[in-house]
C-alpha positions as CSV (number, residue, x, y, z in Angstrom):
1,X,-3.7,0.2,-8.4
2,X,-0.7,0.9,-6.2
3,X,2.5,0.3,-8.2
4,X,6.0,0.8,-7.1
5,X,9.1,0.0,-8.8
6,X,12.7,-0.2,-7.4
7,X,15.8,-0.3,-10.0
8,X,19.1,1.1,-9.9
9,X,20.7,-1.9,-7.6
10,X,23.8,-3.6,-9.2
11,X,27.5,-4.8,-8.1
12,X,29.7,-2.1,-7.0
13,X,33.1,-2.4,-5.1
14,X,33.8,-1.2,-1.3
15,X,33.5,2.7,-1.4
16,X,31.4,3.0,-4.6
17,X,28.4,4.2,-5.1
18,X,24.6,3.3,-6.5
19,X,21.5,5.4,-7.0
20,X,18.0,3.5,-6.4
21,X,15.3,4.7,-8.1
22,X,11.4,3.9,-6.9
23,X,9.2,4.8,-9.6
24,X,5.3,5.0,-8.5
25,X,1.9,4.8,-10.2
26,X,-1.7,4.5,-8.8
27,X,-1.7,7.2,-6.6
28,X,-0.4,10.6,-5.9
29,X,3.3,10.5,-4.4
30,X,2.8,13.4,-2.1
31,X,0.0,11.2,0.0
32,X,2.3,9.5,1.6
33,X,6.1,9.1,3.4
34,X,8.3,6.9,2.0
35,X,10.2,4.1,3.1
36,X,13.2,2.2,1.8
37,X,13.9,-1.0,3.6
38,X,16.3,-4.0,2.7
39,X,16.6,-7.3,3.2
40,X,19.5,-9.3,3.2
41,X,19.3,-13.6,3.2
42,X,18.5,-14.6,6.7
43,X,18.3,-11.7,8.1
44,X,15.2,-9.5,9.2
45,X,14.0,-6.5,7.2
46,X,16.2,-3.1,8.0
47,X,14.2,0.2,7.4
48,X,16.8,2.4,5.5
49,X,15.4,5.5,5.3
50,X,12.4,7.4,5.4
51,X,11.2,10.4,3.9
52,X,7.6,12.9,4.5
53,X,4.9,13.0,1.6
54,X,6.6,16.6,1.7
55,X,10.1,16.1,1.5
56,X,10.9,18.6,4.2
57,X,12.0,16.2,6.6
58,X,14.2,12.9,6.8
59,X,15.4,10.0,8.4
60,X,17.8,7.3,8.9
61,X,19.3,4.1,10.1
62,X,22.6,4.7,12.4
63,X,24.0,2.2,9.7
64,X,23.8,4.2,7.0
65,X,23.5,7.7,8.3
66,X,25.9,10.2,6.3
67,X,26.4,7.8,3.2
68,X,22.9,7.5,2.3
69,X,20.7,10.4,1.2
70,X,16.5,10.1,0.0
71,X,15.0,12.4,-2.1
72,X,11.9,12.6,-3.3
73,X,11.1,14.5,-6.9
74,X,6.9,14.2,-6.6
75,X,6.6,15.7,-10.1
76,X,8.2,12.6,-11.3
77,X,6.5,10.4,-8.9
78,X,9.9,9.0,-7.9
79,X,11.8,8.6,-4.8
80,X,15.3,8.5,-4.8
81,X,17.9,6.6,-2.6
82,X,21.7,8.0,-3.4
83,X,24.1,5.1,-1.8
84,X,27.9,6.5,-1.3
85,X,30.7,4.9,0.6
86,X,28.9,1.3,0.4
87,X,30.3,-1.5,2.7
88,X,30.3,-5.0,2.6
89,X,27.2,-4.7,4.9
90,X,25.1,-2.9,2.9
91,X,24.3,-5.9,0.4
92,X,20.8,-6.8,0.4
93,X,17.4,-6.5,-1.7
94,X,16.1,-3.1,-1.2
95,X,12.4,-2.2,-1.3
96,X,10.8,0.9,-1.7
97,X,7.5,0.9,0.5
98,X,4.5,3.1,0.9
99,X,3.1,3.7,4.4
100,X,0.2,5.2,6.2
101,X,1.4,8.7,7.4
102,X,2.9,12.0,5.6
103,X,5.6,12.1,8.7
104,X,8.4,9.9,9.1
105,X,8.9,8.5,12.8
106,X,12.1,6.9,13.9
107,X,12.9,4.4,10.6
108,X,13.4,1.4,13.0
109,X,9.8,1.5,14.0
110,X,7.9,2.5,10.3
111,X,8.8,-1.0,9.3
112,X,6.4,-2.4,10.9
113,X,3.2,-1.1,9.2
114,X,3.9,-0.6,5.5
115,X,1.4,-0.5,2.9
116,X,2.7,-1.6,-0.6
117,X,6.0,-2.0,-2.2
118,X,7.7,-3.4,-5.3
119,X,9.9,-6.1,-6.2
120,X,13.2,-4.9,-5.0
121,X,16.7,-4.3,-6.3
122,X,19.3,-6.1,-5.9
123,X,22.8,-4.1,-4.4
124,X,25.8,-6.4,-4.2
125,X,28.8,-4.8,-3.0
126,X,32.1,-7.2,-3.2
127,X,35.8,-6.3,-4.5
């Protein structure tokens, strides 16, 4: 059974920073990229980042490019989502998703077709 679990999230202030953690069971973390997405209250889901079953290549929303960073540690079976400079846009649930390919395409479009993911985190960011 396909398990993924998101923690980490929390209340920061403007310019602080958060590292999410997506632990995963059931199945062999190299399968498959990874996806972070989040969702804030009435709004749509925002892919975050993605990263390859490898880990050799990357990518990322324009909205978060050069805070964010995804890592991937498949020993552990863990992703990793390290959150710096956090804005008072950036508050939302974030989910850690599986998909169906080993590449990443553009993160706007992977949203679209996920396969499982967990119960979120929350990430408040407020001074």
């Amino acid at each position: 059974q396909v398990q993924l679990v998101e923690s980490g999230g929390g209340l920061v202030q403007p310019g602080g920073s958060l590292r999410l953690s997506c632990a995963v069971s059931g199945f062999p973390l190299d399968y498959y990229a990874i996806v972070w997405f989040r969702q804030a209250p009435g709004k749509e889901r925002e892919g975050v980042s993605c990263i390859s079953s490898s880990g050799a290549s990357t990518d990322y929303a324009d909205s978060v490019k050069g805070r964010f960073t995804i890592s991937r540690d498949n020993g552990k079976n863990t992703v990793y989502l390290q959150m710096n400079s956090l804005k008072t846009e950036d508050p939302a649930v974030y989910y850690c998703a599986t998909t169906w390919s080993r590449v990443c395409g553009h993160i706007a479009t992977m949203t679209a077709d996920l396969g499982s993911w967990g119960q979120g985190t929350q990430v408040t960011v407020s001074s």
